[in-house]
C-alpha positions in Angstrom: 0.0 0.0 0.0 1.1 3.5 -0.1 4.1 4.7 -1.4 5.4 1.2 -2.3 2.6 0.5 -4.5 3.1 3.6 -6.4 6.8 2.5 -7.0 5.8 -0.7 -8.2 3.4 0.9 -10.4 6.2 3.1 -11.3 8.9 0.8 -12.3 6.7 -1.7 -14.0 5.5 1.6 -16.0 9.0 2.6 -17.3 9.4 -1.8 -17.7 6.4 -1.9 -19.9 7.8 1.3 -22.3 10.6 -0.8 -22.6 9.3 -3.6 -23.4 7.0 -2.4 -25.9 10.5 -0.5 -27.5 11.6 -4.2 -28.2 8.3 -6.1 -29.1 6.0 -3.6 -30.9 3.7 -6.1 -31.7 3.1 -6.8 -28.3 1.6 -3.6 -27.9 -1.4 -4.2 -29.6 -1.5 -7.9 -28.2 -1.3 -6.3 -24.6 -4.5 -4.1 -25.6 -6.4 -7.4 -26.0 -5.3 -9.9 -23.0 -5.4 -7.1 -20.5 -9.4 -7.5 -21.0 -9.6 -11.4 -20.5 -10.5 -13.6 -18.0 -8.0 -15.8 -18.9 -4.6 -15.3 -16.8 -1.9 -14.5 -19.3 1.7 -14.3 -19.0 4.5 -14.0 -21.6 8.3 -14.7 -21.3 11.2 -14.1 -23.4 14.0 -16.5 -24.1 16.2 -16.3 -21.4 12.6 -16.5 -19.5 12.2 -13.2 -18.2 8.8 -11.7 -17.7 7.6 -9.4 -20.1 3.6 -8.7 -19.9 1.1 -10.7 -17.5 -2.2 -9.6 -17.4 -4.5 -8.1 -14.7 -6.1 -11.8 -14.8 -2.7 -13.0 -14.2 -1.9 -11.2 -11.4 -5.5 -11.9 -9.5 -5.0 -15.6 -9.6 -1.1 -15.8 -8.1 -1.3 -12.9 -5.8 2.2 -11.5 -6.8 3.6 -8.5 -7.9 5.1 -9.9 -11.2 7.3 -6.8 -11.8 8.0 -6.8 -15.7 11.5 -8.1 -16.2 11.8 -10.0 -13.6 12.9 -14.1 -14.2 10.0 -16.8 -14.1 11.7 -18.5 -11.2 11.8 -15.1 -9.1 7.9 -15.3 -9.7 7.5 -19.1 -8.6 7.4 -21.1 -11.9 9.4 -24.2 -12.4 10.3 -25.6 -15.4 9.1 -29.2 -16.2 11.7 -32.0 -16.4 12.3 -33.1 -20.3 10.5 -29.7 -21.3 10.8 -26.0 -21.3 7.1 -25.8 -20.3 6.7 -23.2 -17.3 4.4 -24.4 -14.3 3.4 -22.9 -11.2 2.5 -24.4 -8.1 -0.5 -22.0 -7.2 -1.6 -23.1 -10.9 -1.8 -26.9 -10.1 -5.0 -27.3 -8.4 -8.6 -26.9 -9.9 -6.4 -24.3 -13.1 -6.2 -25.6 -17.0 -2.9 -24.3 -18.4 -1.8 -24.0 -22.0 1.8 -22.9 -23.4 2.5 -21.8 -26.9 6.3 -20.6 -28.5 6.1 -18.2 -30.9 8.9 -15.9 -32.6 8.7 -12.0 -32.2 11.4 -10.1 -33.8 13.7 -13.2 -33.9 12.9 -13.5 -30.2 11.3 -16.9 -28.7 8.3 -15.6 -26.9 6.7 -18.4 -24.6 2.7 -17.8 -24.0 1.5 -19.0 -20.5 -1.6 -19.1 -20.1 -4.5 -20.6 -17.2 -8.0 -20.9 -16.9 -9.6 -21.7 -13.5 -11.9 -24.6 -14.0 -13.2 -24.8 -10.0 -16.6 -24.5 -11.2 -16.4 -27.2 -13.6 -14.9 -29.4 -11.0 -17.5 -28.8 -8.5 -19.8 -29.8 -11.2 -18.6 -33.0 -11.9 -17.6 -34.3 -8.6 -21.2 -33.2 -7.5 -22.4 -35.3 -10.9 -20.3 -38.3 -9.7 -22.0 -38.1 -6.3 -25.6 -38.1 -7.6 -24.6 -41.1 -9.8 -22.9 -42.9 -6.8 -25.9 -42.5 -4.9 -28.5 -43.3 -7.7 -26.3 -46.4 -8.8 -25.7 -47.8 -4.9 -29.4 -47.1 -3.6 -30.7 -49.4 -6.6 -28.4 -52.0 -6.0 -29.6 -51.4 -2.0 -33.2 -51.4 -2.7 -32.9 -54.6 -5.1 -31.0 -56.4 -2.7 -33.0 -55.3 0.7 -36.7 -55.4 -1.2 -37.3 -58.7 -1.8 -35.0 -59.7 1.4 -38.1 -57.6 3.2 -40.5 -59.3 1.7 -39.4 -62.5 2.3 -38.9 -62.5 5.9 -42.0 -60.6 6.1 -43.7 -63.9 4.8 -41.7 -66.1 6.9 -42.1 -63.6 9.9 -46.0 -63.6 9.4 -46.3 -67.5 9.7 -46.7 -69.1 13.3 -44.5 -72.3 12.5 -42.8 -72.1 9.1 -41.7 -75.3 7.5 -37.8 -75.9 7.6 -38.1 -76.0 4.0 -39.4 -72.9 3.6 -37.2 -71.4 5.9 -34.2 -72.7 4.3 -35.0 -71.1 1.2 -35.6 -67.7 2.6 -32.2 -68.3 4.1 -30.6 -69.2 0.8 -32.1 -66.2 -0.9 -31.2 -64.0 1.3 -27.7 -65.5 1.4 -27.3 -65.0 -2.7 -28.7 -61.5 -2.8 -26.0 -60.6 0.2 -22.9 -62.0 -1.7 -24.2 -60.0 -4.7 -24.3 -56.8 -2.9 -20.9 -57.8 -1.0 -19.2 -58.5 -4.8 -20.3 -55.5 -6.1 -19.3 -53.1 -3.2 -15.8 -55.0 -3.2 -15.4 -53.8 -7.1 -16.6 -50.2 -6.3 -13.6 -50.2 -3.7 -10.9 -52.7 -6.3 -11.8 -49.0 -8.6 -11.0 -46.4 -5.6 -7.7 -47.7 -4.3 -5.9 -49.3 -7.1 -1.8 -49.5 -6.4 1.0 -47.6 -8.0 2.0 -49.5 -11.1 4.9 -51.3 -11.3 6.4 -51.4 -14.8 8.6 -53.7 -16.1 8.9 -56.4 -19.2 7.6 -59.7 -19.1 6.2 -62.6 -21.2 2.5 -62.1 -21.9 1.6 -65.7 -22.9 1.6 -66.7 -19.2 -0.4 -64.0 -18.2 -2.9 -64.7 -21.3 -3.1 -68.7 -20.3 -3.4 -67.5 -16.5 -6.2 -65.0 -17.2 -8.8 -67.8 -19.8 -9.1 -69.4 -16.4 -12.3 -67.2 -16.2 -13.7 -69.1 -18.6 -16.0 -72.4 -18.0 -16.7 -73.5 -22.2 -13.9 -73.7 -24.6 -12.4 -71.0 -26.5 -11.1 -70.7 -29.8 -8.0 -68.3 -28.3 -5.2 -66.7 -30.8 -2.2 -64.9 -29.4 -0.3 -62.8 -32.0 2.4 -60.4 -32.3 4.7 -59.2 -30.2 5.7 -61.7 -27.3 6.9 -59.6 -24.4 5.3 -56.9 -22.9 5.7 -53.9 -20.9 3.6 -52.9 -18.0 2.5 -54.0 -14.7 1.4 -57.8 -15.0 -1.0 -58.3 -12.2 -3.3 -55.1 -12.8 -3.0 -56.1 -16.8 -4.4 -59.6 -16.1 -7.4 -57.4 -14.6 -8.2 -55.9 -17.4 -7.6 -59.3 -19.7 -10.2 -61.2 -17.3 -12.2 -58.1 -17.8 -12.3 -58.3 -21.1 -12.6 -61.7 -21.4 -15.8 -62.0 -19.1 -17.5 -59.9 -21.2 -16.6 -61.2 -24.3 -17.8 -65.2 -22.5 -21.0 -63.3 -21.8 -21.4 -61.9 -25.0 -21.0 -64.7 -27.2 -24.5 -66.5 -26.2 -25.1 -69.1 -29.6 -21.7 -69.9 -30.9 -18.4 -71.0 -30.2 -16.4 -68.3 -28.3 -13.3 -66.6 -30.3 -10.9 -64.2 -29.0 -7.8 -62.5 -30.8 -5.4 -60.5 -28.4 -2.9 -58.8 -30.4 0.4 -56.8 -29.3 2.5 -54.4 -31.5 4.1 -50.8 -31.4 2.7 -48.0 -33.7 4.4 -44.5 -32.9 7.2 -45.5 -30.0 3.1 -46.6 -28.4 2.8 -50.1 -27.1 -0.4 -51.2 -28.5 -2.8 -54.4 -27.0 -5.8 -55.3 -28.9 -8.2 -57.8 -27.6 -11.1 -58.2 -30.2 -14.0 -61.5 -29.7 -16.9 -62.5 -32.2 -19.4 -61.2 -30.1 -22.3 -58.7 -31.3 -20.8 -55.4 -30.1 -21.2 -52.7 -28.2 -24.8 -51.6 -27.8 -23.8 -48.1 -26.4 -20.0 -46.8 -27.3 -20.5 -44.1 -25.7 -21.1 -44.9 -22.2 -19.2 -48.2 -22.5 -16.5 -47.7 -19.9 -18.6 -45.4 -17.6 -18.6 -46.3 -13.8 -21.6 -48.3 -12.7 -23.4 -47.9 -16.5 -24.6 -51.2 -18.1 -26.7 -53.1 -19.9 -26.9 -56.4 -18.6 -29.4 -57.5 -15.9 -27.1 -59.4 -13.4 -23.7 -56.3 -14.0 -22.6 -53.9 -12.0 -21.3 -51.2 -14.5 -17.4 -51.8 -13.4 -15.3 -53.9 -15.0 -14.4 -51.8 -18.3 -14.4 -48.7 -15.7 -11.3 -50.5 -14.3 -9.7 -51.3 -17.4 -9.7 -47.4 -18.2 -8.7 -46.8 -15.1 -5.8 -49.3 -15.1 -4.8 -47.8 -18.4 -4.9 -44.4 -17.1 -2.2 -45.7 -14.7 0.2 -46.7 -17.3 -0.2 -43.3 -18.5 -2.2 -44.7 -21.7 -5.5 -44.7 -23.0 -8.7 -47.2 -23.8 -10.4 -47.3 -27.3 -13.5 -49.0 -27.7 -14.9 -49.8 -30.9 -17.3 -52.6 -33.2 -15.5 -53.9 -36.3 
């Protein structure tokens, strides 16, 4: 306050002059970012600051004076890149960074939207799907346990038979609800992966143990892998289950496929079954379409992918 904010309004005064001197076109680029919502900071080569915009200076609280180096300001530069980052910039912002040459000058373009809203959104989504999704399971487990011990409840000396298959009932519908509770949780915590090569015909002859009919199974391709073997044998009995459940009126066959396209490691699995009925909401947590499924296996093959830093495609051939 005071007289030490007019200084810094001062020297950052004679600093913008300056800069403008040396990058003319940044004068009328200045014109236009000083009016968005979007935080905007530029750097020169050597990474010295030389415009930020009001925007900028509202979501990291610092002064910013023109000339001064990123690291002065708090940005690190990423390992393996010259991308700038900022820890105050890490949680609930978007950031963007573009190079461009100005006067045979490498200009660096920093720039950060804060999507807080958004996230609030969809966590609140997430949590109005978790609750639809578990009090359906609760009420389709619970309902018909009610009614049955209702009925048995409302008879003066039930037969042991009778009672016995209450019992059994009840016992089914509470390991359903135990199962699908248990793969909820397998989802939340999954463990750090641990990467390293290995043969994938073991893991491919471990994983058709999921399977109670015979297979037609072809393994091509590549013969080692890389990756974490136990949480990719997850996603292999995954996708083996459903392709088993799929396949209803003919003899099951399943192609799994490794290769590298791009420096990418590739694994295709692809069956004879009828497809997908919904692409779109395939691998969503807790969404499907069979009567007796819980919505979470392909949700935890994404999710395992996501850990080795890859991605899940879906699609019918």
């Amino acid at each position: 306050n005071g007289l030490i904010k007019a200084l810094q309004q001062e020297i950052n005064k004679l600093a913008e002059q300056n800069v403008k001197q040396r990058h003319a076109p940044l004068q009328t680029l200045s014109t236009l970012m000083d009016e968005w919502p979007i935080a905007v900071a530029l750097f020169d080569g050597q990474h010295q600051l030389i415009y930020r915009n009001p925007a900028m200076l509202e979501a990291l609280k610092l002064p910013l004076l023109i000339g001064t180096s990123a690291k002065q300001n708090g940005f690190v530069t990423e390992p393996n890149c010259r991308e700038l980052s900022h820890p105050i910039l890490r949680k609930q912002w978007q950031t963007q960074q573009l190079w461009y040459d100005d006067n045979n000058q490498r200009i660096q373009l920093v720039c950060a939207t804060n999507i807080s809203q958004s996230l609030r959104a969809h966590e609140s989504l997430i949590q109005e799907n978790l609750i639809r999704v578990f009090s359906h399971e609760l009420r389709n487990s619970l309902t018909p346990m009610e009614s049955m011990t209702d009925t048995l409840l409302s008879q003066e000396t039930p037969s042991p038979e009778k009672t016995r298959l209450v019992l059994s009932r009840i016992h089914q519908r509470s390991k359903h609800l135990l199962n699908f509770i248990n793969q909820y949780a397998d989802l939340s915590r999954l463990p750090n992966v641990n990467l390293q090569w290995f043969e994938l015909a073991p893991l491919i002859d471990e994983s058709k143990s999921v399977f109670t009919e015979p297979v037609k199974m072809t393994v091509k391709g590549e013969k080692r892998c890389y990756g974490d073997a136990s949480q990719l044998s997850m996603i292999f009995i995954n996708l083996f289950k459903n392709a088993a459940q799929s396949v209803q009126n003919s003899a099951l066959e399943i192609t799994v496929a490794i290769y590298h396209e791009d420096k990418n490691q590739c694994i295709e699995v692809t069956d004879n079954g009828p497809g997908f009925t919904n692409l779109d909401n395939a691998s969503s947590p807790f969404y499907t379409t069979k009567s007796d499924g819980s919505g979470i296996g392909l949700a935890l093959c994404r999710e395992i992918t996501h850990q080795h830093k890859g991605y899940l495609n879906l699609s019918n051939t």
